[in-house]
C-alpha positions in Angstrom: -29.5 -3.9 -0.6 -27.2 -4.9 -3.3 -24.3 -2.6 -1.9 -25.2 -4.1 1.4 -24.2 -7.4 0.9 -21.1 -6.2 -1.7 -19.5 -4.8 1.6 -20.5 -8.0 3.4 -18.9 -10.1 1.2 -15.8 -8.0 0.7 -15.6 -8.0 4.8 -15.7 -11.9 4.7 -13.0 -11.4 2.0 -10.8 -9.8 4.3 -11.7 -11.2 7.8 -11.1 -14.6 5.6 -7.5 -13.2 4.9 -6.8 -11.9 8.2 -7.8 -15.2 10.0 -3.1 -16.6 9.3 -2.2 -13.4 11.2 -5.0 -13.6 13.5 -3.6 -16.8 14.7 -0.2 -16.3 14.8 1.0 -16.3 18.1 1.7 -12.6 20.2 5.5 -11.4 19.7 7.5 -8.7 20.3 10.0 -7.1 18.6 13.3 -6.9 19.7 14.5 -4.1 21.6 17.0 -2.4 19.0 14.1 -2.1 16.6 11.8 -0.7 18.6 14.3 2.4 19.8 15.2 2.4 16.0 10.9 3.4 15.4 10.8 5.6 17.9 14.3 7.5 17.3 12.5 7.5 13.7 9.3 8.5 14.8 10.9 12.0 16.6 12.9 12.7 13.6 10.3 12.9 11.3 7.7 14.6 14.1 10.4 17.2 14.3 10.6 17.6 10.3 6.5 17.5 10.4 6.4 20.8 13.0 9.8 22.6 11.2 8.3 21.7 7.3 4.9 20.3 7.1 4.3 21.7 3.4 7.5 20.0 2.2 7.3 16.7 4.0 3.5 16.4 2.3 4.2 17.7 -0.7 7.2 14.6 -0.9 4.4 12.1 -0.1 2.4 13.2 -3.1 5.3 13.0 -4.8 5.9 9.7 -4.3 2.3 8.5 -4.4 2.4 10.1 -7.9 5.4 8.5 -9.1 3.9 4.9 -8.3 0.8 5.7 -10.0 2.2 6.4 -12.9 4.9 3.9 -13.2 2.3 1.4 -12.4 -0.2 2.5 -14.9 2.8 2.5 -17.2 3.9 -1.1 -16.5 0.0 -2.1 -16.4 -0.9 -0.7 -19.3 2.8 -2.3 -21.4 1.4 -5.8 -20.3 -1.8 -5.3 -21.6 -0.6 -4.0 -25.0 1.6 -7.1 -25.1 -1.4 -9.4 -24.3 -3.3 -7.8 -26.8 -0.5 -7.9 -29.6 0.0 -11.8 -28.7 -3.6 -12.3 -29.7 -3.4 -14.2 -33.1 -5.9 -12.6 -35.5 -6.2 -8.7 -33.8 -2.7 -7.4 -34.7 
Protein backbone atom coordinates (compact mmCIF):
# COMPACT_ATOMS: atom_id res chain seq x y z
CA UNK A 1 0.00 0.00 0.00
CA UNK A 2 2.69 2.21 1.10
CA UNK A 3 4.83 1.47 -2.18
CA UNK A 4 1.66 1.97 -4.00
CA UNK A 5 1.18 5.32 -3.44
CA UNK A 6 5.29 6.03 -3.36
CA UNK A 7 5.06 5.28 -7.23
CA UNK A 8 1.92 7.37 -7.47
CA UNK A 9 3.34 10.21 -6.15
CA UNK A 10 6.64 9.83 -7.95
CA UNK A 11 4.39 9.47 -11.34
CA UNK A 12 2.66 12.83 -10.42
CA UNK A 13 6.33 14.05 -9.88
CA UNK A 14 7.10 13.39 -13.32
CA UNK A 15 3.79 13.83 -15.26
CA UNK A 16 3.98 17.25 -13.21
CA UNK A 17 7.50 17.92 -14.93
CA UNK A 18 6.63 16.66 -18.23
CA UNK A 19 3.40 18.93 -18.42
CA UNK A 20 6.33 22.39 -20.26
CA UNK A 21 7.21 19.86 -22.96
CA UNK A 22 3.89 18.45 -23.17
CA UNK A 23 2.66 21.75 -24.25
CA UNK A 24 5.22 22.85 -26.33
CA UNK A 25 3.98 23.09 -29.69
CA UNK A 26 4.91 19.95 -32.53
CA UNK A 27 8.32 20.75 -34.52
CA UNK A 28 10.49 19.25 -36.65
CA UNK A 29 13.90 19.26 -37.02
CA UNK A 30 15.52 20.50 -39.84
CA UNK A 31 16.52 18.38 -42.61
CA UNK A 32 20.47 18.46 -42.30
CA UNK A 33 20.06 17.05 -38.81
CA UNK A 34 17.94 14.47 -39.35
CA UNK A 35 20.31 12.89 -42.36
CA UNK A 36 23.10 13.73 -39.82
CA UNK A 37 21.05 10.85 -37.17
CA UNK A 38 20.46 8.56 -39.50
CA UNK A 39 23.96 8.70 -41.37
CA UNK A 40 24.98 8.22 -37.54
CA UNK A 41 22.55 5.76 -36.74
CA UNK A 42 24.17 3.19 -39.83
CA UNK A 43 27.56 3.93 -38.68
CA UNK A 44 27.25 2.74 -35.41
CA UNK A 45 24.63 -0.31 -36.57
CA UNK A 46 27.40 -1.36 -38.79
CA UNK A 47 30.07 -1.08 -35.75
CA UNK A 48 27.27 -2.96 -33.50
CA UNK A 49 27.11 -6.24 -36.18
CA UNK A 50 31.26 -5.99 -37.08
CA UNK A 51 32.16 -5.48 -32.90
CA UNK A 52 29.33 -5.76 -30.56
CA UNK A 53 31.78 -6.90 -27.49
CA UNK A 54 33.95 -3.76 -28.04
CA UNK A 55 31.19 -1.12 -28.68
CA UNK A 56 29.51 -2.51 -25.13
CA UNK A 57 32.36 -2.94 -23.38
CA UNK A 58 33.12 1.21 -24.34
CA UNK A 59 29.67 1.97 -22.87
CA UNK A 60 30.58 0.45 -19.52
CA UNK A 61 33.47 2.09 -19.77
CA UNK A 62 32.08 5.20 -19.86
CA UNK A 63 29.18 4.58 -17.52
CA UNK A 64 31.98 3.63 -15.05
CA UNK A 65 34.02 6.61 -15.46
CA UNK A 66 30.99 8.92 -14.61
CA UNK A 67 30.26 6.94 -11.57
CA UNK A 68 33.17 7.31 -10.22
CA UNK A 69 34.05 10.82 -11.01
CA UNK A 70 30.78 11.69 -9.67
CA UNK A 71 31.01 9.85 -6.49
CA UNK A 72 34.43 11.47 -6.30
CA UNK A 73 33.18 15.10 -6.77
CA UNK A 74 30.04 14.15 -4.42
CA UNK A 75 31.78 12.84 -1.86
CA UNK A 76 34.78 16.22 -2.00
CA UNK A 77 31.60 18.45 -1.39
CA UNK A 78 30.42 16.65 1.36
CA UNK A 79 33.83 16.50 3.15
CA UNK A 80 34.05 20.23 2.61
CA UNK A 81 30.55 20.72 4.08
CA UNK A 82 31.40 18.76 6.86
CA UNK A 83 34.94 20.43 7.51
CA UNK A 84 33.02 24.06 7.33
CA UNK A 85 30.94 22.85 10.26
CA UNK A 86 32.24 24.99 13.26
CA UNK A 87 32.70 22.67 16.24
CA UNK A 88 33.27 18.91 14.32
CA UNK A 89 36.68 19.51 12.79
Amino acid sequence: MILYWFLYFCTGVLNGLAVPITNLPNATLPDGVISWITTTGGYLALAGHVMPATIAALVVVIGMVLVVENADGIFKVVKWIYTKIPGIS
